[in-house]
Each structure stands twice: as structure tokens, then as C-alpha cells.
Biopython code that builds the backbone (N, CA, C, O; Angstrom):
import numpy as np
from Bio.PDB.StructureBuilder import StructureBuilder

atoms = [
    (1, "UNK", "N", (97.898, 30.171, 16.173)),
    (1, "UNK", "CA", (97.717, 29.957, 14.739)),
    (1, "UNK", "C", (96.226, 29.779, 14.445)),
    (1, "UNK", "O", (95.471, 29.077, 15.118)),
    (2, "UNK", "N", (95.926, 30.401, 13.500)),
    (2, "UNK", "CA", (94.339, 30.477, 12.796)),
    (2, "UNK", "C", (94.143, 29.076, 12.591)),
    (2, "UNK", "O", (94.964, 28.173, 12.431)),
    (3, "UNK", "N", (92.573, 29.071, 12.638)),
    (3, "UNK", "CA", (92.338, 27.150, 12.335)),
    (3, "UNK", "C", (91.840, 27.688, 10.869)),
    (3, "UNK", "O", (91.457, 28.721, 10.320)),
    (4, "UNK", "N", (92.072, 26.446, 10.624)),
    (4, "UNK", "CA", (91.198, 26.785, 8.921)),
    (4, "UNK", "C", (89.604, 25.411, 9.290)),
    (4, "UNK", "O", (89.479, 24.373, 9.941)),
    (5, "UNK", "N", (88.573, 26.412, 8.265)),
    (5, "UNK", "CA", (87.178, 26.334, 8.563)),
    (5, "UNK", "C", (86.972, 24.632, 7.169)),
    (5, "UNK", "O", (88.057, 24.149, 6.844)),
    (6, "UNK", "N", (86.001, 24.113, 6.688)),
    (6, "UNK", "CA", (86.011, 23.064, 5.750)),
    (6, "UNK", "C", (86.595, 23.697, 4.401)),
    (6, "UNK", "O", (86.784, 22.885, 3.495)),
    (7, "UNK", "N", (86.910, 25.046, 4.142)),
    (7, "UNK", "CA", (86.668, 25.832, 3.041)),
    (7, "UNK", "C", (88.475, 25.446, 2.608)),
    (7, "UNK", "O", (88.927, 24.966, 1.568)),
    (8, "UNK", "N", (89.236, 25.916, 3.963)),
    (8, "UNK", "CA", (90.436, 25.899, 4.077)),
    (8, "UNK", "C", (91.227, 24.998, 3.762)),
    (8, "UNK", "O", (92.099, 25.225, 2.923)),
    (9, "UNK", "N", (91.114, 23.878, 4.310)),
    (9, "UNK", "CA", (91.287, 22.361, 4.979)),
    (9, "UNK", "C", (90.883, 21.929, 3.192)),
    (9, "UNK", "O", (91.920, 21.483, 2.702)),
    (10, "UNK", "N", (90.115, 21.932, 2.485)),
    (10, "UNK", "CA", (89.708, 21.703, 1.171)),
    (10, "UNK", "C", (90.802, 22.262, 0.080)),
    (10, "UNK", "O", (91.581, 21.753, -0.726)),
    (11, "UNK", "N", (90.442, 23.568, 0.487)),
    (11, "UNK", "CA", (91.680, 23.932, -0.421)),
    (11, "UNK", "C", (93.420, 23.627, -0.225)),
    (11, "UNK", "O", (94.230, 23.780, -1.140)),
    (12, "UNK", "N", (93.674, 23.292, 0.796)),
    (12, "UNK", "CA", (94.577, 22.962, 1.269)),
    (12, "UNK", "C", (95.256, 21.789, 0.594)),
    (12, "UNK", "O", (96.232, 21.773, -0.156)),
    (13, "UNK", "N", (94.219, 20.461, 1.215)),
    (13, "UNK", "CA", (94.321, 19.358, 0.379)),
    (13, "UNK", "C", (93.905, 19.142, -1.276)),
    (13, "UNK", "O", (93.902, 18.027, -1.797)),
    (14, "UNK", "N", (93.649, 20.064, -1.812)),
    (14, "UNK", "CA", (93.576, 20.236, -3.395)),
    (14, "UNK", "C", (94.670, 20.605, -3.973)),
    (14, "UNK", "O", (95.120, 20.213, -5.050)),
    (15, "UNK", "N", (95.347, 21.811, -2.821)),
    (15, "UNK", "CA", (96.801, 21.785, -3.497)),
    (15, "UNK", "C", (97.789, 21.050, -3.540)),
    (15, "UNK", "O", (98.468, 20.911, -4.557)),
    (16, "UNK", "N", (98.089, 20.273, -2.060)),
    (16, "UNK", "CA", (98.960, 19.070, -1.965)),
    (16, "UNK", "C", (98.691, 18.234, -3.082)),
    (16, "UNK", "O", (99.675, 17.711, -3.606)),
    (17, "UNK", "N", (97.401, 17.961, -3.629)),
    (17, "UNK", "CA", (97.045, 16.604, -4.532)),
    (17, "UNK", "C", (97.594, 17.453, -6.297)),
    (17, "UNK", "O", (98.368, 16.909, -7.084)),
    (18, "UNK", "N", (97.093, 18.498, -6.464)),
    (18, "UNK", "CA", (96.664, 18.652, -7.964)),
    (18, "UNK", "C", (97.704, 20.121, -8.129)),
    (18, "UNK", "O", (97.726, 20.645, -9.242)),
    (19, "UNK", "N", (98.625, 20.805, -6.891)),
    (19, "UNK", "CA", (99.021, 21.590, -7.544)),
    (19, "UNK", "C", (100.277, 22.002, -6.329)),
    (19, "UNK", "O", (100.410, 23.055, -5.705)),
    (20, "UNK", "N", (100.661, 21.415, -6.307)),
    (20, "UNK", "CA", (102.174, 21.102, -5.584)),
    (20, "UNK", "C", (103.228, 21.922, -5.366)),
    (20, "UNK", "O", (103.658, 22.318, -4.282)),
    (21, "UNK", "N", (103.838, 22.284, -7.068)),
    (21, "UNK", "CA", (104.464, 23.291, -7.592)),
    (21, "UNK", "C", (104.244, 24.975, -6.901)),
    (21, "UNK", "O", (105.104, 25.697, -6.399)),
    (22, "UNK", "N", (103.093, 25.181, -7.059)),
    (22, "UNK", "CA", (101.973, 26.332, -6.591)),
    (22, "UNK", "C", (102.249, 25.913, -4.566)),
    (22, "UNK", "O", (102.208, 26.913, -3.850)),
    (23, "UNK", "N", (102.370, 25.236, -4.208)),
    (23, "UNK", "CA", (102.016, 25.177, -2.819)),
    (23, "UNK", "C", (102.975, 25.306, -2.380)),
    (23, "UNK", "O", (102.838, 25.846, -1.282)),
    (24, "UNK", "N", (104.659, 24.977, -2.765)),
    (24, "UNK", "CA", (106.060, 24.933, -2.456)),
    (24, "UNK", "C", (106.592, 26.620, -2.660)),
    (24, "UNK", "O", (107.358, 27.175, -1.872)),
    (25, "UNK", "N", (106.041, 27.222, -3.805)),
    (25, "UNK", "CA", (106.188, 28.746, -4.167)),
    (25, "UNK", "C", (105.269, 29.679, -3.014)),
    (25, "UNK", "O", (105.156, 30.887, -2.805)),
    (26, "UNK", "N", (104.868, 28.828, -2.589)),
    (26, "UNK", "CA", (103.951, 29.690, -1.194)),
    (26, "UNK", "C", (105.526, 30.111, -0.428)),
    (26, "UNK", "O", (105.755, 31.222, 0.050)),
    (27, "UNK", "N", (106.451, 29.024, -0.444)),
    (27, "UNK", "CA", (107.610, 29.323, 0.900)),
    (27, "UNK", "C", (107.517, 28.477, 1.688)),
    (27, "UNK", "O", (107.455, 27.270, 1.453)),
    (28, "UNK", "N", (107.490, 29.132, 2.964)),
    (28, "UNK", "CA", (107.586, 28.235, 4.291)),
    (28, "UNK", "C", (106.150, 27.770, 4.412)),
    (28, "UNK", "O", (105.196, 28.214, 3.774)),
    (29, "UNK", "N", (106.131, 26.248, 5.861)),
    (29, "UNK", "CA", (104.896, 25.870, 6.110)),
    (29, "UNK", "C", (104.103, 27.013, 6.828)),
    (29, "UNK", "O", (102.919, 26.696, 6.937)),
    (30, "UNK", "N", (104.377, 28.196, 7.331)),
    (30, "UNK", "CA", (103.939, 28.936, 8.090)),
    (30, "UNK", "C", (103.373, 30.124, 6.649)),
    (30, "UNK", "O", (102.175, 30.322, 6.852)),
    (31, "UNK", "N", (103.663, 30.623, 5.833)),
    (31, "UNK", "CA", (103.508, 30.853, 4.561)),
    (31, "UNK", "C", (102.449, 30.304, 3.871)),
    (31, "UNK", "O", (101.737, 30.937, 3.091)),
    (32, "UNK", "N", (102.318, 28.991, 4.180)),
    (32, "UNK", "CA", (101.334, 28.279, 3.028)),
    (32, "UNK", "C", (99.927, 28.241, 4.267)),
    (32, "UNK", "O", (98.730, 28.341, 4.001)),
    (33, "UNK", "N", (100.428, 28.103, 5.343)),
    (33, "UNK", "CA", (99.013, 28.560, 6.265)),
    (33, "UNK", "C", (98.780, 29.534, 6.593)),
    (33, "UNK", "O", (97.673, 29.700, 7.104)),
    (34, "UNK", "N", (99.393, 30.293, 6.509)),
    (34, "UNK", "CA", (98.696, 32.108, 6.453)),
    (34, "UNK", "C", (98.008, 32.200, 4.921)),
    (34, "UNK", "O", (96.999, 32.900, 4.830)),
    (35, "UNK", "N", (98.469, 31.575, 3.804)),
    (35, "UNK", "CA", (97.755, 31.837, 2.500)),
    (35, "UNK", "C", (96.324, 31.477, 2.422)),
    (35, "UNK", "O", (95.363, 32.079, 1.944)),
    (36, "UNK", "N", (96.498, 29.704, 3.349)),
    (36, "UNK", "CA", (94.925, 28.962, 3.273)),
    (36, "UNK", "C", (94.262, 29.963, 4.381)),
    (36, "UNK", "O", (93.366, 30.665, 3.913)),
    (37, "UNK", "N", (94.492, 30.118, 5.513)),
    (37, "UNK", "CA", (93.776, 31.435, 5.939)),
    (37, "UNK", "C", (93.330, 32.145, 5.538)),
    (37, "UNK", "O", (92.100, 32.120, 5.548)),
    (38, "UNK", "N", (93.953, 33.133, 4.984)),
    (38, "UNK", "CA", (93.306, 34.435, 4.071)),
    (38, "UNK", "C", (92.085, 33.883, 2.966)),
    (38, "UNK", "O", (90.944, 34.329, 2.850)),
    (39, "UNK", "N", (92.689, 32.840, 2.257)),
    (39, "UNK", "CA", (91.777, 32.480, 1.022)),
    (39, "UNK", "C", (90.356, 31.812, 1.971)),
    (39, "UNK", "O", (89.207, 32.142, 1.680)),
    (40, "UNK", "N", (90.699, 30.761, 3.217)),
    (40, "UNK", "CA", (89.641, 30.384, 4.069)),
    (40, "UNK", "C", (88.674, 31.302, 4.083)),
    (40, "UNK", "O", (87.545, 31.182, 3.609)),
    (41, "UNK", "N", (89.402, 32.760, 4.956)),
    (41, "UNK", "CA", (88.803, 33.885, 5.143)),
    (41, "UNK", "C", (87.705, 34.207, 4.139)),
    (41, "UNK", "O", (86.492, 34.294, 4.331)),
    (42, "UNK", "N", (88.612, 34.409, 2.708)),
    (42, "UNK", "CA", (87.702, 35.304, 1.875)),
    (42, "UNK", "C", (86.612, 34.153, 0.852)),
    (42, "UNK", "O", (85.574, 34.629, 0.391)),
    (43, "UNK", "N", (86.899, 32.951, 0.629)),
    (43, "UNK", "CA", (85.841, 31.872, 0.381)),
    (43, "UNK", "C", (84.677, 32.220, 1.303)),
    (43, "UNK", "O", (83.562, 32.215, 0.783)),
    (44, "UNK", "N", (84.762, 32.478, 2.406)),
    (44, "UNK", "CA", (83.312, 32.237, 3.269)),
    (44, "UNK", "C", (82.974, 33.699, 3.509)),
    (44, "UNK", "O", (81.981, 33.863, 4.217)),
    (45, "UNK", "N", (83.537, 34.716, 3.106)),
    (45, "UNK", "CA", (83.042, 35.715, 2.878)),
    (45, "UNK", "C", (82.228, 35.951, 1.480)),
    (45, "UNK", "O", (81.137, 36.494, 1.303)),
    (46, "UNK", "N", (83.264, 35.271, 0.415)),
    (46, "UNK", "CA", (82.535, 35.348, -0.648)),
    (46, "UNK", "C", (81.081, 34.539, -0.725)),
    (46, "UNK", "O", (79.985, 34.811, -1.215)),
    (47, "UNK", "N", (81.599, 33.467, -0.033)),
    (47, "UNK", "CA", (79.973, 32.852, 0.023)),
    (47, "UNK", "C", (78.954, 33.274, 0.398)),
    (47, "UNK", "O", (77.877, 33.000, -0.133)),
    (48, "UNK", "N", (79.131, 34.192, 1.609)),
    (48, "UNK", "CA", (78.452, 34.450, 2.216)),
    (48, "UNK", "C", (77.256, 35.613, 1.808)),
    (48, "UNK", "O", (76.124, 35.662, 2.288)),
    (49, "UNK", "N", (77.904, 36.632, 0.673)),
    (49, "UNK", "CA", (77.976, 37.831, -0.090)),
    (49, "UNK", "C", (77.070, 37.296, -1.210)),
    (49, "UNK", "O", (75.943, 37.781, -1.307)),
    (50, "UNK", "N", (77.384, 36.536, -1.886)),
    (50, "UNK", "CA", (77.102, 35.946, -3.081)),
    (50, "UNK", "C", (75.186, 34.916, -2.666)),
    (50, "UNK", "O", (74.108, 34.962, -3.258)),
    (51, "UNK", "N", (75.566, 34.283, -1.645)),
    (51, "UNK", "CA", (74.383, 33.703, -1.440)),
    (51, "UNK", "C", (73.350, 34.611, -1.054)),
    (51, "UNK", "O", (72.189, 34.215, -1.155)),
    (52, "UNK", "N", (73.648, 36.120, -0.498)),
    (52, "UNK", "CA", (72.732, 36.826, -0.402)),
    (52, "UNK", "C", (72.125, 37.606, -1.375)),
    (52, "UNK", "O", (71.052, 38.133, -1.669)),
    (53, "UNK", "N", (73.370, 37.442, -1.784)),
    (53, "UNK", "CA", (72.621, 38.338, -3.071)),
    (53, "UNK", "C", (71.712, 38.069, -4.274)),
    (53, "UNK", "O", (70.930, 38.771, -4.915)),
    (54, "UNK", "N", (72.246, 36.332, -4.368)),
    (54, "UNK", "CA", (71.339, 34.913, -4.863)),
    (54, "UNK", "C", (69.801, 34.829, -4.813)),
    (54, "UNK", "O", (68.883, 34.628, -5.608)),
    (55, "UNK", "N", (69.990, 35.125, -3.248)),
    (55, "UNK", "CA", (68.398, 34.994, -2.239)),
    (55, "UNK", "C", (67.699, 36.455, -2.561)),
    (55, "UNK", "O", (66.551, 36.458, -2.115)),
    (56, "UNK", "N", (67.980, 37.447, -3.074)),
    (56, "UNK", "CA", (67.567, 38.434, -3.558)),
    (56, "UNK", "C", (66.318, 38.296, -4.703)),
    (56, "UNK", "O", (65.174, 38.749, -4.685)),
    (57, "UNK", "N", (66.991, 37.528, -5.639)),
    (57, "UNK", "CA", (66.190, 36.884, -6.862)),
    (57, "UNK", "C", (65.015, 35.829, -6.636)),
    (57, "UNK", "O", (64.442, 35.376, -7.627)),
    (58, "UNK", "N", (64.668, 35.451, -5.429)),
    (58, "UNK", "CA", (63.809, 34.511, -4.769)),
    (58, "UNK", "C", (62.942, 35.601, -4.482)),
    (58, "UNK", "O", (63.232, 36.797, -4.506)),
    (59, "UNK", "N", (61.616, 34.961, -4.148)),
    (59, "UNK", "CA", (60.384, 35.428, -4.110)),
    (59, "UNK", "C", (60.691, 35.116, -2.200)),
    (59, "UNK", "O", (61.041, 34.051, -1.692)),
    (60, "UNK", "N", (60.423, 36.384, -1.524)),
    (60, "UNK", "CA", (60.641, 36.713, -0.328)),
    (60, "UNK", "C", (59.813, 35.313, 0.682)),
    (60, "UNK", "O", (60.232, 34.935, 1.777)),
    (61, "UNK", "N", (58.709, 34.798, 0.029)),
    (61, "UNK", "CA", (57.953, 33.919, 0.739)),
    (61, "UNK", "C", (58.356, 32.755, 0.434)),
    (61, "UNK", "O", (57.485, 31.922, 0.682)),
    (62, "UNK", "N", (59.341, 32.295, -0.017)),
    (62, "UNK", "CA", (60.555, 30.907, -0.654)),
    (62, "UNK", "C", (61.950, 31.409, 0.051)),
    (62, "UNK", "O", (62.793, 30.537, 0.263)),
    (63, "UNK", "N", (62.054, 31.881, 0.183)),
    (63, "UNK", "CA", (63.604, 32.246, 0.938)),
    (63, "UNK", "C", (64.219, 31.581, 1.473)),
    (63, "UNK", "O", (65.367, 31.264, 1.163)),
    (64, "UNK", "N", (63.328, 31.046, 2.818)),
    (64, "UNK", "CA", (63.696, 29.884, 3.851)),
    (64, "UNK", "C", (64.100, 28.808, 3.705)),
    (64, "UNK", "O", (64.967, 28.204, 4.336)),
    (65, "UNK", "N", (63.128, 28.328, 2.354)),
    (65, "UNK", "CA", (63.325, 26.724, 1.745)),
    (65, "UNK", "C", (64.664, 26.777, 1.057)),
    (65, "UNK", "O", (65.615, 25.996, 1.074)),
    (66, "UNK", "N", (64.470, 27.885, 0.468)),
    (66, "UNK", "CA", (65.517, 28.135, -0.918)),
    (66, "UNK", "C", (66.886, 28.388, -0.314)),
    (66, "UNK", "O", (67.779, 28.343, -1.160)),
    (67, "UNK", "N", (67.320, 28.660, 1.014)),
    (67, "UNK", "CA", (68.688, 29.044, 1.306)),
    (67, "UNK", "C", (69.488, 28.330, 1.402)),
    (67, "UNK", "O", (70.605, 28.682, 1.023)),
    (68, "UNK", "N", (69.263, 26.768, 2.044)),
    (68, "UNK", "CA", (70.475, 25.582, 1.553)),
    (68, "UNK", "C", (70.619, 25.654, 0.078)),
    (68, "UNK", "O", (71.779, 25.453, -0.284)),
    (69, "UNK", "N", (69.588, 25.933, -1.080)),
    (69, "UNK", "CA", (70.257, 25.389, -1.991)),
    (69, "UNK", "C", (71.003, 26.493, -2.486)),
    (69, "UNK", "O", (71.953, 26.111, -3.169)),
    (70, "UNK", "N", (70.919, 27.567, -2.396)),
    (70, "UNK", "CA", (71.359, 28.563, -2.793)),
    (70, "UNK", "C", (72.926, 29.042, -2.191)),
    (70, "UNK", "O", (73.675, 29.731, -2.883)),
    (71, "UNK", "N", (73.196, 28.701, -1.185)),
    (71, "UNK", "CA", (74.087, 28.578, -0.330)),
    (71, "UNK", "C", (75.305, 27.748, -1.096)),
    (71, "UNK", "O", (76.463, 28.046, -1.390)),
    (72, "UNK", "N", (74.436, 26.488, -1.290)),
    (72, "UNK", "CA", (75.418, 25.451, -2.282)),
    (72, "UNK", "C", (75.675, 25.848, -3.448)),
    (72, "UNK", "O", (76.849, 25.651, -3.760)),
    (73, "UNK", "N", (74.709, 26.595, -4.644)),
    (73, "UNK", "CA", (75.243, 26.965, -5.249)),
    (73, "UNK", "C", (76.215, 28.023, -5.400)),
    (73, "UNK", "O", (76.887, 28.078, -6.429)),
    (74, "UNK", "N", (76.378, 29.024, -4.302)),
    (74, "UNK", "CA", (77.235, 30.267, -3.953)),
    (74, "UNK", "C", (78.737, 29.214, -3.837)),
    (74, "UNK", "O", (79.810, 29.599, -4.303)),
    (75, "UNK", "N", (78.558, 27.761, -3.089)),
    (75, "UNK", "CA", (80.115, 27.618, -2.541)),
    (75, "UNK", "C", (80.284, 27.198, -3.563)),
    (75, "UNK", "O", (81.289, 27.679, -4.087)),
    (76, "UNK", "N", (79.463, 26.070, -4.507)),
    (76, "UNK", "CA", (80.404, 26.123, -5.608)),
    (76, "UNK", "C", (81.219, 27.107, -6.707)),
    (76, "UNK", "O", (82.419, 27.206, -6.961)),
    (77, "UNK", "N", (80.309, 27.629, -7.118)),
    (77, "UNK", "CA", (80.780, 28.646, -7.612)),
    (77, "UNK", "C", (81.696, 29.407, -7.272)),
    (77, "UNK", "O", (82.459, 29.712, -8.189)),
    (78, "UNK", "N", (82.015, 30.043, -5.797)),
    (78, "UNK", "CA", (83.284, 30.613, -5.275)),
    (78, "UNK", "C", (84.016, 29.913, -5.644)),
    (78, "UNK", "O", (84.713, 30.379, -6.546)),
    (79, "UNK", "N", (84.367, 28.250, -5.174)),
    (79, "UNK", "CA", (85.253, 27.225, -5.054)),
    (79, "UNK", "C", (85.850, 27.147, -6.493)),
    (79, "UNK", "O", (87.064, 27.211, -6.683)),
    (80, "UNK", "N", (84.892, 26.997, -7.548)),
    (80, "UNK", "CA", (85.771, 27.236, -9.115)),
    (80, "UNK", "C", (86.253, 28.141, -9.531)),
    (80, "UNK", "O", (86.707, 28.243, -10.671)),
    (81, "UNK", "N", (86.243, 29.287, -8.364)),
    (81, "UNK", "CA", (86.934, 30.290, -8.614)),
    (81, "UNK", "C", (88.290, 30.618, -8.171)),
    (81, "UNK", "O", (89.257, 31.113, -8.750)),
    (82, "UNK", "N", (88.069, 30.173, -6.896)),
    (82, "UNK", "CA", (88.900, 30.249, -5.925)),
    (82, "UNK", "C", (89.863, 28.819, -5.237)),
    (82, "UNK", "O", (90.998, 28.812, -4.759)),
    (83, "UNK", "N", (89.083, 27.936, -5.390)),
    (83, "UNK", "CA", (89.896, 26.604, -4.788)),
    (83, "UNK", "C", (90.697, 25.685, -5.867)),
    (83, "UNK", "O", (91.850, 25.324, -6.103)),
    (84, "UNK", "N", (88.846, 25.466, -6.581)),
    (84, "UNK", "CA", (89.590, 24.678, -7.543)),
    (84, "UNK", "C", (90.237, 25.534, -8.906)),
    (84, "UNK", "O", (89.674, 25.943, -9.921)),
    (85, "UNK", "N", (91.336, 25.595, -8.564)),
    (85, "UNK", "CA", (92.283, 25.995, -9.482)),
    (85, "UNK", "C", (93.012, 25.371, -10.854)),
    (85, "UNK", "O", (93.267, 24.167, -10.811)),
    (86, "UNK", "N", (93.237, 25.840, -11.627)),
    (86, "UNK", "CA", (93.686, 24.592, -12.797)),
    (86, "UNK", "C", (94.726, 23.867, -12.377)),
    (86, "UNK", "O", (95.702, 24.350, -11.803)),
    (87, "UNK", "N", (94.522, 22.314, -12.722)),
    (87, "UNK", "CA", (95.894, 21.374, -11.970)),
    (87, "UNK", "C", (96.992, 21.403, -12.742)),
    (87, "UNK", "O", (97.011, 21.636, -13.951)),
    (88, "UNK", "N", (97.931, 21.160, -12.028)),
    (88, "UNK", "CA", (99.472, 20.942, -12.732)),
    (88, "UNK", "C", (99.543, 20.024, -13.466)),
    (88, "UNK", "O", (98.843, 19.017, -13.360)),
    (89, "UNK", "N", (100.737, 20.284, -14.678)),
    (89, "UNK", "CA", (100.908, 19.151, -15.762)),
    (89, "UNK", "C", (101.200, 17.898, -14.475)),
    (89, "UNK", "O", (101.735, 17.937, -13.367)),
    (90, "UNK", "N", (100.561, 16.861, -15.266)),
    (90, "UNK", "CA", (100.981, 15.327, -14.651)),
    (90, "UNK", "C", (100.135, 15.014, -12.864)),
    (90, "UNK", "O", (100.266, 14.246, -11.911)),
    (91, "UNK", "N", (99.342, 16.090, -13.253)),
    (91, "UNK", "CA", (98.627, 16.082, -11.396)),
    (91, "UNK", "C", (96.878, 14.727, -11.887)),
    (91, "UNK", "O", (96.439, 13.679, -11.412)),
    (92, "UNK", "N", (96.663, 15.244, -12.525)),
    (92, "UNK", "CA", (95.469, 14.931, -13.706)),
    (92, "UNK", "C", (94.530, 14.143, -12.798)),
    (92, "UNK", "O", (93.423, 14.318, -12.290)),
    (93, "UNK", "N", (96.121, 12.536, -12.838)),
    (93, "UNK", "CA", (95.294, 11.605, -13.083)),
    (93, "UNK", "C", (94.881, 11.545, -11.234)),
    (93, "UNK", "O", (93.829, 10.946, -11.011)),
    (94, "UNK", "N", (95.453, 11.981, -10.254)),
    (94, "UNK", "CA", (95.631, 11.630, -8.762)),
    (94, "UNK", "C", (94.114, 11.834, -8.483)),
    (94, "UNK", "O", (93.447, 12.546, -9.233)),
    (95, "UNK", "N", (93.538, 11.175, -7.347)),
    (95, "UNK", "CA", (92.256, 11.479, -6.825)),
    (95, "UNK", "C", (92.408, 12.407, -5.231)),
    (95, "UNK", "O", (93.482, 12.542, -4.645)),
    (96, "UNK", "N", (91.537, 12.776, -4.912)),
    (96, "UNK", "CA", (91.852, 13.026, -3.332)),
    (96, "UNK", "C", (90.901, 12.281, -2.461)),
    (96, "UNK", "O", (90.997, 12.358, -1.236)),
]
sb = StructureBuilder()
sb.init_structure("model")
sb.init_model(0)
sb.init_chain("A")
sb.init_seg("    ")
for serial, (resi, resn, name, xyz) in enumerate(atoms, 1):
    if name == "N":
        sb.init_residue(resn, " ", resi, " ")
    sb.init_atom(name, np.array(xyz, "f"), 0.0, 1.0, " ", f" {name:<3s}", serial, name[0])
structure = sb.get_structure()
């Protein structure tokens, strides 16, 4: 079985907390970890894609400095795309 990376493991526990409904319609437990897989998968691809293309817009002699932050802004941005998903009625108030 695939491990899931921080990307996975995140989204994972976002759904147990804020979207439940959505995580049970996956099916089986073997179902709902082949899903966080794939999405694992393509989060850190997307990040990966996105931060380069980020670092494009940087002045070639800033690059180095500039790639943690740019990096961070790539995962967030995937992540509101991709993880954090809109929560279920009555999920609201829960924290993780």
C-alpha cells in the first residue's frame, strides 16, 4: 500500500474532520486510500509545476532566496484548491 506524503495525511484528516459525508461516498477504507493517493500524488505535482512556474517571474539572481517562499505560496494555493474543500453543513464549528 502507497504511503501518503504530509500533502495526503492533511487531506485525509480534513476530511474525517470537515467533510465526512464526502469521505464515506469514497466506499471502502481501501477506496478512500487509493483516492488520498492519487490526490497526494497530484497536490505535489501540482506544487511542484506551479512553483516553477512562480520562480519564472523572479529575477534569475533571487531565485535561490525566493524558492521557500514561493514554494509556500504554490502549496497553498493548490491546497484551496484541492484539499481544502468546502465543509459540510454542521462540520463548521470542529477544529483539527
Amino acid at each position: 500500500m502507497a504511503h501518503l506524503s504530509m500533502h495526503g495525511r492533511l487531506a485525509k484528516q480534513y476530511w474525517e474532520t470537515y467533510r465526512p459525508q464526502a469521505l464515506e461516498e469514497l466506499g471502502t477504507p481501501e477506496e478512500q486510500q487509493d483516492h488520498f493517493v492519487g490526490l497526494d500524488r497530484r497536490v505535489k505535482e501540482r506544487i511542484g509545476s506551479l512553483a516553477d512556474q512562480m520562480l519564472l517571474d523572479v529575477p534569475m539572481q533571487e531565485r535561490a532566496a525566493a524558492r521557500n517562499a514561493v514554494r509556500a505560496q504554490a502549496r497553498e494555493l493548490v491546497y484551496d484548491q484541492e484539499v481544502f474543500l468546502p465543509k459540510e453543513p454542521g462540520t463548521e464549528h470542529r477544529e483539527m
